[in-house]
C-alpha positions in Angstrom: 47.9 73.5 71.8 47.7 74.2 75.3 50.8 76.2 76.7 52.4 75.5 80.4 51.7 77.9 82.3 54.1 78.5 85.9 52.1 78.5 88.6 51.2 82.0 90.1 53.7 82.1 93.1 56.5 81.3 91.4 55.5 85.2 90.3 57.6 86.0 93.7 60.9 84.4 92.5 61.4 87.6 90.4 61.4 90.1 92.9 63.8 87.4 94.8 66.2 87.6 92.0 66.3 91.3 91.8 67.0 91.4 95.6 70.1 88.4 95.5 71.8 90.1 92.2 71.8 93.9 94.2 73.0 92.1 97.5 75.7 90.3 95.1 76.4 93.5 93.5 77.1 95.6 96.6 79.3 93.0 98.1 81.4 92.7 95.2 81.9 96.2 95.5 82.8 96.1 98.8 84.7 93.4 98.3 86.8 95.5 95.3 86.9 98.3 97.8 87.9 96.1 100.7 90.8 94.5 99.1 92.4 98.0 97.7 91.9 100.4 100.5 95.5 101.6 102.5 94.0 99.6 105.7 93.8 96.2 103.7 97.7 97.0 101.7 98.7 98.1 104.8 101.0 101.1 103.5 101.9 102.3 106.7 101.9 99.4 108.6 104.3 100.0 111.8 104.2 97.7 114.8 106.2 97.6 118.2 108.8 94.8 117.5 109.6 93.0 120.6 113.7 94.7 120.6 113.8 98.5 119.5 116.3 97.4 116.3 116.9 100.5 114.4 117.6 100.4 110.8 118.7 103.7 110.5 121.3 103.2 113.1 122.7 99.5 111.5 121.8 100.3 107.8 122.4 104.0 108.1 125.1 105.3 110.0 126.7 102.2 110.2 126.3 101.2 106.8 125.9 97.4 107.4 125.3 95.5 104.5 121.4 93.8 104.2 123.2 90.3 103.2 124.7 90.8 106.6 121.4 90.0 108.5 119.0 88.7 105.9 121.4 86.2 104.8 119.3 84.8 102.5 117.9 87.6 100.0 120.2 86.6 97.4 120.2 82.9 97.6 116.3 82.1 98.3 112.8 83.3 98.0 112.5 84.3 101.8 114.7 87.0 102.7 115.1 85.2 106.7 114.9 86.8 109.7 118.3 86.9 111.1 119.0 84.2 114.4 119.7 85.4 117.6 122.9 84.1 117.1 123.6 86.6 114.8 122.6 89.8 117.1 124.7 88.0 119.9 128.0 88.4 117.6 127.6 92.3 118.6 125.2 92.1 121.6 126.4 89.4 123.7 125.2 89.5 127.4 127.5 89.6 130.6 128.1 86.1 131.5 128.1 84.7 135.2 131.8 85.7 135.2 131.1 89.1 134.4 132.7 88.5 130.9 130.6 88.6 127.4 131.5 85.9 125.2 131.5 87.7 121.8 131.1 91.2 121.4 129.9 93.6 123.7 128.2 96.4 122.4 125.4 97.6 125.1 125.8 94.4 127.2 123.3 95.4 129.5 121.1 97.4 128.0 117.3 97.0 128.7 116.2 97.4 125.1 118.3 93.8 124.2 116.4 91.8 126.8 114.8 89.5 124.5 117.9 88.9 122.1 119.4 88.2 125.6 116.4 85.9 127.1 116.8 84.2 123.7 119.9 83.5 123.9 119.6 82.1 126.9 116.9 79.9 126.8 117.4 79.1 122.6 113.2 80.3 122.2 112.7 82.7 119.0 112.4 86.4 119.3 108.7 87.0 118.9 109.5 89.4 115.9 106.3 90.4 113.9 106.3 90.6 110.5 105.8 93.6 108.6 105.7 92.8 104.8 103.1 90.2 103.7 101.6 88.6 100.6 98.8 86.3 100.5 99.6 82.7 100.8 98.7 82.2 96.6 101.3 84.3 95.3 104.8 83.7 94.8 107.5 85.8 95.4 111.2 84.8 95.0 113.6 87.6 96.6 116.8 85.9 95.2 115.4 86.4 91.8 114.8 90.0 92.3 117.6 90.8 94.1 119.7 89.0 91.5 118.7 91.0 88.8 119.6 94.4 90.4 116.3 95.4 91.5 117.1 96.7 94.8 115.8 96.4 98.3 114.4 99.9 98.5 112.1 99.4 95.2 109.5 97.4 97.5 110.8 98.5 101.4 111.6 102.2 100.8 114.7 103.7 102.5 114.7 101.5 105.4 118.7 102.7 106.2 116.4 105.8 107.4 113.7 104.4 109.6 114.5 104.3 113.3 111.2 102.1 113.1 110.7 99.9 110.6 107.1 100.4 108.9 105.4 99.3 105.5 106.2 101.9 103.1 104.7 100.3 99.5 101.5 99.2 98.9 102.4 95.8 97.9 99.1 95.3 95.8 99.2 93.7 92.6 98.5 96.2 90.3 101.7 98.2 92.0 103.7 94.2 91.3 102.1 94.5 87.6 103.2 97.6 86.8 106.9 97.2 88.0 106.8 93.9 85.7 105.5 96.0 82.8 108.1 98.4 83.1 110.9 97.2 85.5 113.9 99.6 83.4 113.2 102.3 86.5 114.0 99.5 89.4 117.2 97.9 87.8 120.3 98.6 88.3 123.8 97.2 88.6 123.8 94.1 90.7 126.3 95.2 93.2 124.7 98.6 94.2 121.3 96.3 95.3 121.6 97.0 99.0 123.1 100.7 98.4 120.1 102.2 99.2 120.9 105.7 98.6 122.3 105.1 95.2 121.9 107.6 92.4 122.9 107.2 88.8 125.9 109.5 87.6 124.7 112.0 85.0 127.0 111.4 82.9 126.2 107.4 82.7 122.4 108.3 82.1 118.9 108.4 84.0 117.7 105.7 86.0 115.9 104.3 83.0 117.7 104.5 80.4 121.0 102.9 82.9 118.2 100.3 83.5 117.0 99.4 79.8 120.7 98.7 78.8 120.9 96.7 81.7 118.0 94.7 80.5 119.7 94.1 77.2 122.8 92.6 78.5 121.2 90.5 81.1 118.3 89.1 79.1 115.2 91.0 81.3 112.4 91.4 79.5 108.9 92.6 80.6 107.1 90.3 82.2 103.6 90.2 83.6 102.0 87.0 82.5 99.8 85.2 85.5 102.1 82.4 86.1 104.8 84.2 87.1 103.3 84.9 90.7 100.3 82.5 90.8 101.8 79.3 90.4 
């Protein structure tokens, strides 16, 4: 029986295939290295916001409550950026009578310009946003926040940053592991936005406050898929 034989330059295709599964090979590393280096998290992450707003300041000395500005961190997934309308209910402008309408606190300073042209002309403040996750995955703050993990488990002391920059990595493995053991992040519901909080001795370590926690609020660890990639 005669056998089929493939023709002779099909003899090329081999060398082809080494070549394509090397080239796949290196960019799947460098995708892999791509999507966990510090540039790609974006630990770090600082940019000029259009109006100097200083956290440490508000947060800090101060001590404004978060809810105050990001109204919705305990009612929503999206934490809002707070409206003009809110900075104007301390920063309100001189008006043509030489009177501000609400508060005045640094009615003509420079660095409230655009709160001020906002208010004005009722266009956004051009903030940029610091803290992103891809598009795919789904992150409810109100759930979180709800629980008594606190705002400082995922944007660091922010009550101390003059400048508001990126301090967590944000990656999924650093989301995984919080789910796999979240006892270290909880803690009592109304101490959330006390960012300086530390647990009495007497009333235990951070974990072991959080694990009973856990028990009376029904937390357990979760880090199936379907909780972020809906």
């Amino acid at each position: 029986m005669n056998r089929f034989l493939f023709p002779r330059w099909t003899n090329k295709f081999v060398p082809m295939l080494g070549v394509f599964a090397l080239c796949g090979a290196t960019y799947a590393v460098i995708l892999f290295l791509g999507a966990t280096d510090d540039l790609t998290l974006n630990p770090g992450y600082q940019p000029t916001q259009p109006v100097p707003f200083s956290h440490k300041i508000h947060a800090g000395e101060l001590k404004m409550d978060c809810r105050y500005c990001h109204v919705n961190v305990d009612k929503g997934a999206a934490a809002t950026i707070p409206p003009t309308s809110k900075c104007i209910n301390c920063h309100s402008p001189f008006g043509p009578d030489g009177a501000t309408k609400f508060a005045s606190v640094h009615p003509a300073s420079e660095k409230l310009r655009a709160v001020h042209e906002s208010w004005e002309t009722g266009a956004s403040v051009p903030w940029v946003r610091i803290h992103r996750l891809p598009d795919f995955v789904f992150f409810n703050h109100s759930a979180h926040v709800n629980r008594g993990v606190s705002c400082v488990t995922c944007h660091g002391r922010i009550d101390t940053m003059d400048k508001v920059y990126q301090a967590k990595e944000l990656s999924m493995a650093w989301c995984i592991d919080c789910h796999r053991h979240p006892e270290g992040h909880i803690r009592p519901v109304e101490l959330v936005t006390k960012l300086d909080w530390e647990p009495d001795p007497e009333e235990g370590t951070r974990a072991e406050i959080g694990r009973r926690l856990m028990e009376e609020k029904g937390i357990h660890p979760r880090d199936n898929c379907a909780v972020c990639h809906r």
